[in-house]
C-alpha positions as CSV (number, residue, x, y, z in Angstrom):
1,X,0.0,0.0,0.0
2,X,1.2,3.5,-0.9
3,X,0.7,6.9,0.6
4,X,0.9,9.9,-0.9
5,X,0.1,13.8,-0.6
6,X,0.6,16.2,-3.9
7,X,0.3,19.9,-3.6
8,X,-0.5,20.9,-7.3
9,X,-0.2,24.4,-8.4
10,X,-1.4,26.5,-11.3
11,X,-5.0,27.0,-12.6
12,X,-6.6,24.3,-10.7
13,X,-9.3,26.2,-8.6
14,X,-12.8,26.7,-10.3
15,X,-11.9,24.1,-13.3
16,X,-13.8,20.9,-12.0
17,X,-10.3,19.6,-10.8
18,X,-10.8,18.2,-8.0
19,X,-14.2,16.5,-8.7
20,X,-12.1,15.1,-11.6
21,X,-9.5,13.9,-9.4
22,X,-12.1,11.9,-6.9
23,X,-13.5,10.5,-10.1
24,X,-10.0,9.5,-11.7
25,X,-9.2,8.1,-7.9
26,X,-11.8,6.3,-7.6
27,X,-11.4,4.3,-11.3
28,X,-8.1,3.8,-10.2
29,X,-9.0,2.1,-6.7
30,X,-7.4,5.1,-4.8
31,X,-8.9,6.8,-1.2
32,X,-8.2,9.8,0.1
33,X,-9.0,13.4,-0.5
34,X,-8.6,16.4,-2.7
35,X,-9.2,20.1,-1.3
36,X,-8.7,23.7,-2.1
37,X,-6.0,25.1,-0.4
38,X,-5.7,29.1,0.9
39,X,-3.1,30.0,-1.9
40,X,-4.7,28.7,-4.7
41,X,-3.3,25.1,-4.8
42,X,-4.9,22.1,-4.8
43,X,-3.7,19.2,-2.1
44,X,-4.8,15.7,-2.8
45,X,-3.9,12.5,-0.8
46,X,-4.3,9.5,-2.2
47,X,-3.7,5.7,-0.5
48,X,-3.8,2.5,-2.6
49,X,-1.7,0.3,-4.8
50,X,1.8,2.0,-5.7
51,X,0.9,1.2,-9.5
52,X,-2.5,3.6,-8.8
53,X,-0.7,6.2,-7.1
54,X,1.3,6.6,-9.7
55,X,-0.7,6.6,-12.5
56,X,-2.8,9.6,-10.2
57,X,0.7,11.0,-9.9
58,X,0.8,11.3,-14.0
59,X,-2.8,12.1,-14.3
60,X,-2.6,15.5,-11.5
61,X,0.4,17.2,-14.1
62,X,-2.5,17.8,-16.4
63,X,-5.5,17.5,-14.6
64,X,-9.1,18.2,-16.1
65,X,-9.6,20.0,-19.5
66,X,-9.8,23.8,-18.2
67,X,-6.7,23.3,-15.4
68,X,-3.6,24.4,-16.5
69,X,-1.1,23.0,-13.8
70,X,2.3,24.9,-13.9
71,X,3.9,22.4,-11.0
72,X,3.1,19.0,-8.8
73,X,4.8,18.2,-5.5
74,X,4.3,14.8,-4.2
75,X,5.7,13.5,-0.6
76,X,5.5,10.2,0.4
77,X,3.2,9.6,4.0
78,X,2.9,6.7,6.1
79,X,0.5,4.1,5.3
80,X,-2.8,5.4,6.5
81,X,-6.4,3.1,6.6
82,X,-8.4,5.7,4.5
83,X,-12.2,5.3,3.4
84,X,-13.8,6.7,-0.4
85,X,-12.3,10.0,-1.7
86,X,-13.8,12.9,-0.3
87,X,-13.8,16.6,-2.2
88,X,-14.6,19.5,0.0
């Protein structure tokens, strides 16, 4: 099981992104959570297979049609027992 938190930058506030991130997630077999952030960034946390977490990884550098991301930071977390993938 992988753990993993990505800050993602750019134009990713009011473009559907992270609905379209729960629903990628989710096909992918991923938990976790995507939310807004202050400054305009988007953090999403995702636990699951490594294989999933990467392809997540490669999906949030381009994100949903409108979103124009200019950067992705991932860190690696601890294993973490999360439930569904929750937007707020």
């Amino acid at each position: 099981m992988a753990c993993a938190r990505f800050f993602v930058a750019g134009k990713v506030q009011g473009v559907f992104f992270r609905s379209s991130t729960r629903e990628r997630a989710l096909q992918l077999g991923l938990a976790g959570y995507a939310r807004n952030l202050a400054d305009g960034r988007v953090e999403v946390v995702a636990s699951g297979s490594a294989e999933a977490v990467a392809e997540l990884d490669a999906w949030l550098h381009h994100g949903p049609p409108a979103a124009r991301v200019a950067s992705v930071t991932r860190e690696a977390l601890p294993e973490q027992s999360l439930h569904g993938f929750a937007t707020d």
